[in-house]
N, C-alpha and C positions, 0 to 999 in steps of 0.2 A: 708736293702739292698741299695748301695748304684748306684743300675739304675737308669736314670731319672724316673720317675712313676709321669706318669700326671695322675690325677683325675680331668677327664673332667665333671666339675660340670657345671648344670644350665643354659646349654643347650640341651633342648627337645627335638632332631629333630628325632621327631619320637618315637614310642612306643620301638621298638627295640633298640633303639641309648643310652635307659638306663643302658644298659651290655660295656661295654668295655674291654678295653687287659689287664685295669688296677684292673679291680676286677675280672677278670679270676687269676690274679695274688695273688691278695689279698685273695681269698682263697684257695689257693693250696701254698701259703707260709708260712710254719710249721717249729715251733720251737722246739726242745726236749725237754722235764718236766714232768708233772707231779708228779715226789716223787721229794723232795730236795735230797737225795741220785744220783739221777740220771743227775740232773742238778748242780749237784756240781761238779760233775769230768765234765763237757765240754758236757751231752749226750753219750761220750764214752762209753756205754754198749750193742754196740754189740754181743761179743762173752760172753758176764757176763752174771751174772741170779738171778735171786731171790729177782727181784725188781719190784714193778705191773707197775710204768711207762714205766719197756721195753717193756712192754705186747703192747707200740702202738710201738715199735720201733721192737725188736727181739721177738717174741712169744718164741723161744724155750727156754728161759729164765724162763719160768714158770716152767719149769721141773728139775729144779734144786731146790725148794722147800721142805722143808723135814719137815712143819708143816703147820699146818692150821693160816691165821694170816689174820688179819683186819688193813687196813690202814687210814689211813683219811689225808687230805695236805691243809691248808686256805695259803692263800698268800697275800702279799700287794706288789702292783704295784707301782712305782712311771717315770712319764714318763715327760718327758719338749721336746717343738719343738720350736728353734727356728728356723722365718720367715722372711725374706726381699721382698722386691720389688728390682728391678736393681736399684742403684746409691741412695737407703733409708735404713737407720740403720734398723740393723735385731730387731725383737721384739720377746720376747720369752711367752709362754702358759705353764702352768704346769694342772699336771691330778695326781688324786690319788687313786687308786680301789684297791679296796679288792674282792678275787675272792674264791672258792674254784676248786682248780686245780687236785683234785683228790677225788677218795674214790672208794676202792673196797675190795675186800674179795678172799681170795684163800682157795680151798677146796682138802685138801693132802689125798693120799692113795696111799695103797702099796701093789700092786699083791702078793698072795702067790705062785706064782711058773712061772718060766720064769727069762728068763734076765733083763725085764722087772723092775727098781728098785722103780718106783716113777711113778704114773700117776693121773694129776692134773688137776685142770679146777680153771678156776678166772673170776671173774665177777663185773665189775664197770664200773666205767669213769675216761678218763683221758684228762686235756686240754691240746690242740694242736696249740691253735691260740687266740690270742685276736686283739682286734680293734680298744682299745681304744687309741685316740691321739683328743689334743684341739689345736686350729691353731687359731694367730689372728696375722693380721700386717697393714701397716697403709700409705700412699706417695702419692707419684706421679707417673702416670705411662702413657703413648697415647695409645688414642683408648676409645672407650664405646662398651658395653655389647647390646646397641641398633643398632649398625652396623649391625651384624647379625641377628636381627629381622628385619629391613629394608629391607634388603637385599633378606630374605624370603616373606617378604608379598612383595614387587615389582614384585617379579619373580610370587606370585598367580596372580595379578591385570595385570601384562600385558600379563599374559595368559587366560587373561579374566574373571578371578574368582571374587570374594568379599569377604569381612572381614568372612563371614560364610568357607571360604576354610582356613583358616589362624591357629596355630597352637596352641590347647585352653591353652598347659606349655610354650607358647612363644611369637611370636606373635600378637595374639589374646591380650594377656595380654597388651600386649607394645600399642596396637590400641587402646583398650576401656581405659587406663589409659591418650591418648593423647601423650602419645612418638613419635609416627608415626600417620600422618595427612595428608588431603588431600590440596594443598596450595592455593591460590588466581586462578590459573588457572584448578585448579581439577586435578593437577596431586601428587602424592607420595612423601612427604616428609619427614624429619626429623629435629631436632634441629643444628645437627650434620652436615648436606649436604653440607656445603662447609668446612669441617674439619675434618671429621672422625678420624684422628688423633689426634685429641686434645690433650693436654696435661692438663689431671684432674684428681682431689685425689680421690683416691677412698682406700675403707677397708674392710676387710673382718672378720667372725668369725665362725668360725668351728668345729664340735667336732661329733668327733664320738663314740661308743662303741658296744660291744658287741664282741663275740668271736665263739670258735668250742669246744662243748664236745664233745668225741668221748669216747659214749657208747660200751663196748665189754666186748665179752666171747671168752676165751681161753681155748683151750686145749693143754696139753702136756704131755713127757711121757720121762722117760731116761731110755735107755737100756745099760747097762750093764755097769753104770759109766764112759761111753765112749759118746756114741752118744744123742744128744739131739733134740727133734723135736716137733714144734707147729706151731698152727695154732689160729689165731684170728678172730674174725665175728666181723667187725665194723660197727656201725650206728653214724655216727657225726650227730650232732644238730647244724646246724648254725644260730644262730645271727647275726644282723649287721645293725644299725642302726647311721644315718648322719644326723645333721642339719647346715643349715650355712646361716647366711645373711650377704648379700655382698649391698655393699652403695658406688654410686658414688656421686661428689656434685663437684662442680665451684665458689671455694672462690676467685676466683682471675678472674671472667667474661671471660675467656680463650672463651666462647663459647656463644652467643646470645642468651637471653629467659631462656637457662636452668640452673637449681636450682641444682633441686637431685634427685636421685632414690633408691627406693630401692625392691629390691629383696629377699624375702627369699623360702627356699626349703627344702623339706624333704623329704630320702629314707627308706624305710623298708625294708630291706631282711630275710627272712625265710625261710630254708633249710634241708632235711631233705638227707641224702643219705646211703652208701652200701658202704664195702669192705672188702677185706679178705688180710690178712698177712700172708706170710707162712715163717716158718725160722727155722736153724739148728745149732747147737753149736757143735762141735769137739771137746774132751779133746785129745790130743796128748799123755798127762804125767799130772803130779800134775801141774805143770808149764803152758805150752804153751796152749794156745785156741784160736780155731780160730772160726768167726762165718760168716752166711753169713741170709741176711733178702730178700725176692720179697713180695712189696706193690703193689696189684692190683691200678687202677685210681679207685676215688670215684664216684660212680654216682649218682648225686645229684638232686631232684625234686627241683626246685626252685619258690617261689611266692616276686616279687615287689609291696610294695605299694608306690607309688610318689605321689606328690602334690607339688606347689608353689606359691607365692604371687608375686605381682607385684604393684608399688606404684613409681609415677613420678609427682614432682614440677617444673615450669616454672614459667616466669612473663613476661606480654608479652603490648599490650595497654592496656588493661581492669587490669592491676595488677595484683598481685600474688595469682596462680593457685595451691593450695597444695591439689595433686589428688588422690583422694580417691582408697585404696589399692584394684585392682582387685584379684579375686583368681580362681584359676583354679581348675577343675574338679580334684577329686579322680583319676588318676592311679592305676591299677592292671594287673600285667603281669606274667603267667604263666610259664615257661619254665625249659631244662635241663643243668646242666654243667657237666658237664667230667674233674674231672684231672688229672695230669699225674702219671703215675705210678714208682714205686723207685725202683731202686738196692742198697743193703748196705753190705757190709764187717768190718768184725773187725777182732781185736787181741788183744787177753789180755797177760799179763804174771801173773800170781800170786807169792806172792812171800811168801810161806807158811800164816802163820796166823799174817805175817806183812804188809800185805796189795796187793794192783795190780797197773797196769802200764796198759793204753789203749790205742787204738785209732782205730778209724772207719774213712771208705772214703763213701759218700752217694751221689750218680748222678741221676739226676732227669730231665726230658725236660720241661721245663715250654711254649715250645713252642706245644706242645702234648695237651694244654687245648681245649677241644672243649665245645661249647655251640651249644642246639639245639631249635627254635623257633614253631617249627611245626607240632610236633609230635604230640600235642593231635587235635591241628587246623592247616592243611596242608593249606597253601596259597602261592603263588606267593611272597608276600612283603616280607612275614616274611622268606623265601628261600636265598631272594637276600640280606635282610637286616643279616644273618646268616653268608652267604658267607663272605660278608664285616668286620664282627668282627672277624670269625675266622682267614681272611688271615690279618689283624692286629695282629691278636696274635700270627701267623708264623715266622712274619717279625720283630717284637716288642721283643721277648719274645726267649729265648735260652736255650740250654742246659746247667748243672751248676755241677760241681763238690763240694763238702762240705766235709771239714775235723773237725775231732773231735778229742781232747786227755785228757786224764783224769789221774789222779791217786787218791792212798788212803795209808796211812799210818795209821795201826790200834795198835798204845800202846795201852796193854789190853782193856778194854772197850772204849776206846777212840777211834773215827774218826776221822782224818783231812782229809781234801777233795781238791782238784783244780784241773782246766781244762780250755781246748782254743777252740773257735771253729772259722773256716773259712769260712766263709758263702760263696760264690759264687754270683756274681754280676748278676740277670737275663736278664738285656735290652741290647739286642743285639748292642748299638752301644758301652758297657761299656766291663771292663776287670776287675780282679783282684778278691777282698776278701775283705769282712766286716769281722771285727774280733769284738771276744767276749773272754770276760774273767771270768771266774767262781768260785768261791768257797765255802766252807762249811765243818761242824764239827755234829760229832754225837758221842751218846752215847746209848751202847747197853747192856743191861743185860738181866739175862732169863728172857722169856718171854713179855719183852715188848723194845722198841726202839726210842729213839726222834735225827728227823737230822735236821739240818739248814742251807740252801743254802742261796747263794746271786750269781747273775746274774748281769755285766755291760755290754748292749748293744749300740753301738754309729749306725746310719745312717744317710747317703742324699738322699735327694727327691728332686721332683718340685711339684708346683701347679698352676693348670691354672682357673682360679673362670668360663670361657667361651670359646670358640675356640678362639684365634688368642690373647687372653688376652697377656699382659705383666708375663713371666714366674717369679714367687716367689719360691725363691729356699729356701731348709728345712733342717734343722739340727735337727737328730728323739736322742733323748738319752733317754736310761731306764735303772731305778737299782731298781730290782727286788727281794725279799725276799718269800723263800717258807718254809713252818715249817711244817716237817710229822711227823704224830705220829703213831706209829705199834706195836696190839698186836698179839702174839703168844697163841695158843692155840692148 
């Protein structure tokens, strides 16, 4: 996507201040996949059927089934970012995972009597979302990460508090490390105090992973070679897991006394949620189908584990101070997320048993995410600190339109596959569409099936390592390989 999307790293403030507008986003922004059949045409299989990855997109898709069949899909990821600082060459990260993006099972039967021609039930998982991406870059940039820990512990101390009120992932860390010091006259300093803007190198290293399987059972049913209708029960499992340390340092004495610091930090999110898909396919004729999907919002139990280090050198009269790495308490924070709910339409044409022509439109509010802090623990903080991220993510975060188009061209047992899809930009101060390109080839005989997709996705991002940091802007590029194999029984 290419919104600005700050991930506001590595500043604490506050137990709640760990949630943002930026991971309300990050998990409620889903890609179509799971079978390479389906990511091979673009996601276009709205109004199609008979493929388990629609089963998260269109459920009434299952009812188009006329055997019982087991799938299975390993995939290899390959993902590169590059990252700059303002007015410093971009430097580029690569990543490479191997995941498995599918595996489920359909169980076919056939009413004896009624209009009734086919009623089905499917049961697996399919991925929806991954994480992973490595970030490193490397300059010049003004400003320290110790401004705002200043800035916080001043405002404890001259509202009369002590190092015990100071904030133990921030702070606190910056105090016991010697960052922030009391000076010749007992008042609140810093290294920084006549230049907060400094201009000094600093680097960063980053990498995340983890992803969303979305566990489900579907049912469906086609009556009378005409109408198609399902329903899916989903349970996602979300992953997500961050680490990164960031280093500032003064090779060129820009700033009196200080050396270098450094910081590292790690998040753990664990997720478990709920939702149901309902959808319906129309055959007009042999030809035309039209399909239409409603995704309920997910709602998600969520648990954070945080933690970070802290470590600052200076050299001052007594000589060089290289100070031993403070570390902060375990974090664990409990809470709910909400995401938004979808509408999806399609259209296929089939074109006898030479293949189909697709495309689906899919709108979604990504400003609709809610998080909740205090449902199991009602407090005051966690109300007002609620409010705060939510109308960030009112104001941040928009509604988005998605287009998909697909085709398939089937000489006899042969597949060829390709598809486009247009993503929708979600940060409200952006416009337009990420595009993506797709394709893939398969080969089908009785009883059993092998497809092969490939996926190029390009995006832009930013990244901020603190509040007020120098913005490093990101270039996201993935090519993607999915392999399913399906047997019939």
């Amino acid at each position: 996507m290419k919104n600005t999307l700050f991930l506001l790293l590595m500043c604490w403030w506050g137990i709640a201040h760990a949630q943002t507008d930026a991971d309300a986003l990050r998990f409620s922004y889903l890609k179509p996949g799971g079978t390479a059949r389906l990511m091979g045409v673009g996601g276009a299989f709205n109004a199609l059927g008979a493929d388990f990855g629609a089963l998260s997109q269109n459920p009434a898709g299952i009812a188009l089934y006329r055997t019982n069949e087991f799938v299975l899909t390993p995939s290899l990821r390959f993902q590169s970012t590059d990252a700059a600082l303002p007015g410093e060459p971009s430097l580029r990260d690569e990543r490479t995972q191997f995941n498995m993006d599918n595996a489920g099972v359909i169980f076919h039967s056939r009413p004896r009597a009624g209009k009734w021609t086919t009623i089905n039930v499917g049961l697996g998982y399919n991925r929806t979302a991954d994480f992973y991406q490595s970030i490193f870059y490397d300059g010049y940039g003004d400003g320290t990460i110790t401004n705002g820990y200043f800035e916080e512990a001043n405002a404890v101390f001259n509202s009369g508090g002590d190092e015990t009120g100071l904030d133990p992932f921030g702070s606190r860390l910056a105090w016991d490390a010697n960052a922030i010091y009391p000076d010749l006259y007992d008042n609140l300093s810093y290294d920084f105090i006549n230049d907060p803007s400094a201009r000094i190198r600093r680097n960063q290293s980053l990498s995340t992973r983890g992803g969303i399987n979305e566990m489900l059972l579907s049912f469906g049913g086609n009556y009378d070679e005409k109408l198609m209708l399902g329903v899916t029960f989903g349970v996602p499992i979300l992953r997500y897991r961050l680490e990164s340390v960031y280093t500032e340092s003064d090779p060129d004495d820009a700033v009196p006394f200080f050396d270098d610091l450094q910081q590292t930090e790690y998040v753990n999110t664990d997720g478990v949620g709920f939702n149901v898909k309902f959808g319906m396919i129309y055959h007009f004729n042999q030809t035309l189908r039209l399909g239409a999907a409603f995704h309920s919002p997910t709602w998600y139990g969520m648990t954070d584990e945080y933690g970070n280090t802290f470590a600052y050198s200076y050299t001052d009269g007594g000589g060089s101070v290289n100070g031993q790495t403070q570390f902060s308490p375990t974090g664990v924070f409990d809470y709910n997320l909400n995401t938004p709910w979808r509408a999806e339409v399609g259209a296929a044409a089939v074109i006898g048993k030479a293949g189909f022509i697709s495309a689906d439109v899919e709108w979604v509010d990504y400003g609709a995410s809610r998080y909740n802090y205090d449902k199991n623990t009602p407090s005051a903080d966690f109300a007002y600190q609620e409010s705060l991220v939510n109308n960030d993510i009112r104001r941040n975060l928009r509604s988005v339109t998605n287009f998909r188009f697909g085709a398939e061209f089937a000489p006899d047992i042969f597949r060829l596959r390709g598809g486009a899809m247009l993503m929708g930009r979600p940060g409200s101060e952006d416009s337009g569409f990420d595009l993506g390109f797709t394709g893939g080839l398969g080969v089908r005989v009785e009883g059993f099936y092998v497809d092969l997709a490939y996926r190029n996705l390009q995006s832009d991002g930013a990244l901020l390592a603190y509040s007020d940091a120098p913005t490093v802007s990101l270039t996201n590029r993935s090519n993607e390989f999915l392999l399913t194999i399906g047997f019939k029984f």
